[in-house]
Each structure stands twice: as C-alpha cells, then as structure tokens.
VMD Tcl script that draws the C-alpha trace (Angstrom):
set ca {
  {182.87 59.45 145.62}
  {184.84 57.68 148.18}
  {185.87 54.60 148.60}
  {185.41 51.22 150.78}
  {187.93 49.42 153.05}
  {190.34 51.83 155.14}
  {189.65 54.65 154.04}
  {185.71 54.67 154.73}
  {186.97 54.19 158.13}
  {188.96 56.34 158.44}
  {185.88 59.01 157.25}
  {183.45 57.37 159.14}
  {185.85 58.48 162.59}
  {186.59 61.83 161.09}
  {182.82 62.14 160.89}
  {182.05 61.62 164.96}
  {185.73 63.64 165.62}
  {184.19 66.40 164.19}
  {180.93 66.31 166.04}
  {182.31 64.95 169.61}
  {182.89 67.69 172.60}
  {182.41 67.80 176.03}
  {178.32 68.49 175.41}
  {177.78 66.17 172.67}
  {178.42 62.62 171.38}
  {177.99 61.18 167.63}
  {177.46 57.45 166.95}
  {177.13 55.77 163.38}
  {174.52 53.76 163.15}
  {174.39 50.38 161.33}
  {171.40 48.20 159.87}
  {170.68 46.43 163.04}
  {167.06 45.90 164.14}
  {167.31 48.65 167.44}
  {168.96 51.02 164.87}
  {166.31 50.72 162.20}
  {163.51 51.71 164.59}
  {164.43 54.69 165.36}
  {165.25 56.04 161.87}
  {163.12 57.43 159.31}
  {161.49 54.95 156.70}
  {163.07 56.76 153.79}
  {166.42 57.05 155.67}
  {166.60 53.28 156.14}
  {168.27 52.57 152.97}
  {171.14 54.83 153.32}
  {171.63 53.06 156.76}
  {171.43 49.68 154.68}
  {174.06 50.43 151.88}
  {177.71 49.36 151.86}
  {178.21 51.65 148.91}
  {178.92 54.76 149.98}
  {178.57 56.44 146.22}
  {175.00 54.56 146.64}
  {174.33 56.30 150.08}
  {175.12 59.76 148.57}
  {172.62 59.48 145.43}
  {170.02 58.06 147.76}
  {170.51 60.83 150.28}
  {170.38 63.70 146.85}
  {167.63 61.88 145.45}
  {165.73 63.10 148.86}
  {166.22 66.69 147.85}
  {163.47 69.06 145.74}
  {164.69 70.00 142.62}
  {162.49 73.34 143.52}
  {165.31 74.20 146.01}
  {168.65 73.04 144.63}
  {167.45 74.72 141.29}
  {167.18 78.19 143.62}
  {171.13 77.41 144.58}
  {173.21 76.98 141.38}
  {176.54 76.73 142.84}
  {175.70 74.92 145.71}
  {173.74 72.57 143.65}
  {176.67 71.72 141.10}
  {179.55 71.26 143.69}
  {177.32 68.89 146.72}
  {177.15 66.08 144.23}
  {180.70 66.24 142.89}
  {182.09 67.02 146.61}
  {180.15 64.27 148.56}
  {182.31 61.49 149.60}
  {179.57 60.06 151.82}
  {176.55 60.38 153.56}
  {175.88 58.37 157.34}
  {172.65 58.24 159.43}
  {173.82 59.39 163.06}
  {172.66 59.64 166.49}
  {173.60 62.48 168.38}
  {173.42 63.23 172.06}
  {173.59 66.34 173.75}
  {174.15 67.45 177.19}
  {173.85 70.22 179.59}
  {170.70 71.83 181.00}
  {168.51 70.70 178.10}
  {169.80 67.05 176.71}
  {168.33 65.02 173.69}
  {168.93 63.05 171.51}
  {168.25 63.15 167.41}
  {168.95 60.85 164.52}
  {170.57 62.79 161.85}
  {172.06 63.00 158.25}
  {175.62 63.50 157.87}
  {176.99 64.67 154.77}
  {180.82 64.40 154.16}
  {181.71 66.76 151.38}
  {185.62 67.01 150.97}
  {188.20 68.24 153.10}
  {188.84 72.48 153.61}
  {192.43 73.75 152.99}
  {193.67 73.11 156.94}
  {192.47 69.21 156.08}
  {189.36 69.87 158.17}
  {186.39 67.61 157.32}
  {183.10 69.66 155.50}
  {180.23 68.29 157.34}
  {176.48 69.11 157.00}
  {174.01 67.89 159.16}
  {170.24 66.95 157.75}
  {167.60 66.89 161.01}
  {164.61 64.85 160.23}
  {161.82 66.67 159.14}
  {159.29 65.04 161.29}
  {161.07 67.11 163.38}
  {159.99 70.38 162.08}
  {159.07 72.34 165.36}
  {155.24 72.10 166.57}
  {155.33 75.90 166.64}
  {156.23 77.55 163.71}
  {158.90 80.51 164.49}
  {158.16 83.97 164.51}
  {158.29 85.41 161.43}
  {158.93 82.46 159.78}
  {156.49 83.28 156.66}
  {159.50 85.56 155.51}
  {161.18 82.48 154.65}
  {160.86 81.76 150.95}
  {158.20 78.91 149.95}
  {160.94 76.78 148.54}
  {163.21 76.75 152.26}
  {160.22 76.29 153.98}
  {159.28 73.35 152.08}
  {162.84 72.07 152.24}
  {162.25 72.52 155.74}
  {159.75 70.99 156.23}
  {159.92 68.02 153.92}
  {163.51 67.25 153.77}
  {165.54 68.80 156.71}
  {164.24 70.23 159.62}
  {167.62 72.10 159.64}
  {170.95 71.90 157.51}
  {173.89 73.30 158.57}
  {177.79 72.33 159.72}
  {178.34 70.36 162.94}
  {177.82 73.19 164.90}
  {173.91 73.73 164.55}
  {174.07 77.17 163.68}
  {176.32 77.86 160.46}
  {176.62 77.73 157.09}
  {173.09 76.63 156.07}
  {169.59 76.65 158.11}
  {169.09 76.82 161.18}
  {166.71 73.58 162.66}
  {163.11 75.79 163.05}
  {162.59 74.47 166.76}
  {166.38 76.37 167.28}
  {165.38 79.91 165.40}
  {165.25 83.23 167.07}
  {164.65 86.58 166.78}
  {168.43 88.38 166.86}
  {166.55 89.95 170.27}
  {165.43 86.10 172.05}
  {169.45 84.99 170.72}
  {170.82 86.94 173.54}
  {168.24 86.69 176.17}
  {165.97 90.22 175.57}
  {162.49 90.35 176.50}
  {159.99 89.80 173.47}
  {159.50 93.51 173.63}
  {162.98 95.04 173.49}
  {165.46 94.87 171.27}
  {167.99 97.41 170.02}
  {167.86 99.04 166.71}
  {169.74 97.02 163.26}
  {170.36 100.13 160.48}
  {171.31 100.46 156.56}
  {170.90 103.35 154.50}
  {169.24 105.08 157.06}
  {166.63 102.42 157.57}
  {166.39 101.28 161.10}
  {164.99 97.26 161.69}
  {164.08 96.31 165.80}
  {166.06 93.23 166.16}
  {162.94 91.69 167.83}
  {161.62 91.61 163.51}
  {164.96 89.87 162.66}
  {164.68 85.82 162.53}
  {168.16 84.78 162.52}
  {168.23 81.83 160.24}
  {172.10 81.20 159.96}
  {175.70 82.64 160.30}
  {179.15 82.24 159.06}
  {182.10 80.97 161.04}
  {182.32 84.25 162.87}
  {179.88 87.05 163.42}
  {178.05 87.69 160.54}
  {174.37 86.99 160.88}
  {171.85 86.46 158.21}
  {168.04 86.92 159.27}
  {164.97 87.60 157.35}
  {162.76 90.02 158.90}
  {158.79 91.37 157.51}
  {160.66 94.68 157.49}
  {163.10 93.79 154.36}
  {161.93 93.31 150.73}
  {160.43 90.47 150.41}
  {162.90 87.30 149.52}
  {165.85 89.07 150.79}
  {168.10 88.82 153.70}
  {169.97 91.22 155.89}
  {173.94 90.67 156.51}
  {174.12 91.89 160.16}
  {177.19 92.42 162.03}
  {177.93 94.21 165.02}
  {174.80 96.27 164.44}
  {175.02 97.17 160.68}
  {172.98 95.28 157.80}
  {175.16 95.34 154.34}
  {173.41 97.48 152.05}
  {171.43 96.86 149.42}
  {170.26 93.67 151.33}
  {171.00 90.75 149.02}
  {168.87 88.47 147.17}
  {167.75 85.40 150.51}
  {169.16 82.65 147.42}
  {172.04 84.31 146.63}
  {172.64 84.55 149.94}
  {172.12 81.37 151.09}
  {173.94 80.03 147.89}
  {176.90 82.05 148.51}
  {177.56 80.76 152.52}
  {177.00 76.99 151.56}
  {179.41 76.94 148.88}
  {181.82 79.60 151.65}
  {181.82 76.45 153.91}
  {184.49 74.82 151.42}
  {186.42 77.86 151.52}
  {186.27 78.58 155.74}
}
mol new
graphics top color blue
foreach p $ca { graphics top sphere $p radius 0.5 }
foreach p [lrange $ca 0 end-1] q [lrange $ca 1 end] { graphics top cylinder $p $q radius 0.2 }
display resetview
C-alpha cells in the first residue's frame, strides 16, 4: 500500500494526469459537505479516510466474492497492487457532456512508469435500458454490474475491463450501422452478424471481446479485423486474462 505525505500527492496528480484531455477533466474530491452529497452512501467513507491502505480495503470490501472468485489472477494481484483508491468527479465534453462521480483505483506503475488506473462507475448508474443482448453476460458480471460498478475499465472507458452498460454496443451500432446491417464476424467456418455481437471491452489496440446469443454460452469471441480466435475462450478466462494484461500494456 502506499504511503502518506509527498508521495500520496504526488499519486493523487498522477491520478487526474492520467484522466485529463482536451474532452475531459478529473477532480479529487475531499470530505466537504458539497462533495459528500453527491457521492454514494457507501462511497462516503473512502472519501473520509486519510489512510490510503484503509481506502483500498474499504473500496475491496465493496466487491462480491461471487465475481473475484470467477477471476483468480486478477483477484490475487488487485489487492497486493493497489496503492490507492480516490472518489472522483469527472467531466466530459463535446456534443454529449456529463458529469459522473467515480472510483479510481491506482494499482502500480506499467514498465514505461505509466500509472494502472481503473475506473468504478456507480452502479445506480446502471443504464435504464438494459443493452441488447445483455443476458449473454454471465450472472456473476451482471451482478457486478449492477451492484458494484456500472462499468470498470482503464481511464479510457472502453479497455481492459467492462464496458459502463449505458456505453455498450453491438460491434454493428460501434461504427454507426443501421440496427439491421452489419457485416459478417467468422471462425471455423461459423459466420456471427456483428449486429449479435455486444462488445463489452477491448485491449489497448484492436482486439475486441463481445458476447453474442450466437456463441456457447459463457464464452466470448476475440474479434479483430473481422476474425474471432478459435475455439472462443472461456468469458472468465477471458476477462481474467485482459485485467491482469493491463499491468503488462
């Protein structure tokens, strides 16, 4: 766990460096009485805490067993990686701006020096319209989703985790395609519309993963530039493999 004093400061920058660009701003919040309003009731005590090894078991203790016990890498290296967790407020810009209080978890530092962030949406959050598809989600994500995070991924919304619901898409809607066409997604001579791929999360470049009623059931497709890796893998090996990748980017 990290420590107090100059170095918490020094994190606590790092953390809004690596959120702030031209669309979007990130401010720490403190335990003052506009800040606590607007912050979930069981958030309120990380927001409270000077400790910031106190901050990271209260954020954990927030977590299902059901799910991290479904992730046994992941599960093993969050708690022994987590240097601290903040409640934020981000802002976003451009033709659709909002704003959202958020969890960020500071996990270590990559090889380049680069902070690992993860950011935890509120699950009250969870979108009023459940995605398509989204029933090809395992019960255990879609609880997580729905009880803990209403999204967890890097700083970037889209990677290395899942997606916030209100933000998933058909691999089809991603690119603009009306709901009826899509182009054809192929392995082993099985071909999947891409308008019955939910795209749930990605990797630092362009590999997609995506659940679609057209795979086994609790498994995910790998696409990239059209191809799905064959045999589709198991959705929590998957998913266990691209959190713990997000050390190794």
């Amino acid at each position: 766990m990290a420590r107090e004093g100059g170095m918490m400061a020094g994190l606590e920058s790092e953390i809004v460096d690596a959120i702030d660009d031209e669309y979007t701003s990130a401010q720490v919040l403190t335990g003052d009485a506009d800040d606590r309003l607007s912050v979930p009731v069981n958030w309120r005590p990380i927001l409270d805490s000077d400790d910031p090894a106190e901050r990271c078991r209260i954020a954990l203790s927030l977590w299902s067993p059901q799910f991290l016990d479904k992730l046994p890498k992941f599960s093993i290296l969050l708690p022994e990686r987590l240097a601290d967790v903040r409640v934020l407020r981000i802002r976003t810009g451009g033709e659709a701006p909002a704003e959202h209080i958020v969890l960020a978890y500071a996990a270590g530092h990559n090889a380049d020096g680069e902070l690992i962030l993860w950011i935890g949406h509120d699950p009250a959050n969870f979108a009023d319209t459940v995605p398509k598809y989204f029933e090809t989600v395992p019960q255990a994500a879609r609880d997580f989703l729905q009880q803990t995070h209403a999204g967890f991924t890097s700083e970037d919304m889209e990677s290395y985790g899942l997606m916030p619901p209100r933000d998933m898409q058909t691999l089809a809607e991603s690119v603009g395609a009306p709901p009826d066409e899509g182009w054809q997604v192929g392995y082993s001579g099985i071909q999947i519309n891409s308008t019955r791929l939910l795209w749930l999360t990605r990797d630092s470049g362009e590999l997609l993963y995506c659940t679609s009623p057209d795979l086994p059931a609790e498994t995910m497709a790998l696409v990239y530039e059209g191809d799905i890796d064959v045999p589709p893998p198991q959705f929590w090996t998957a998913l266990d493999k691209i959190l713990v990748e997000r050390w190794d980017e």
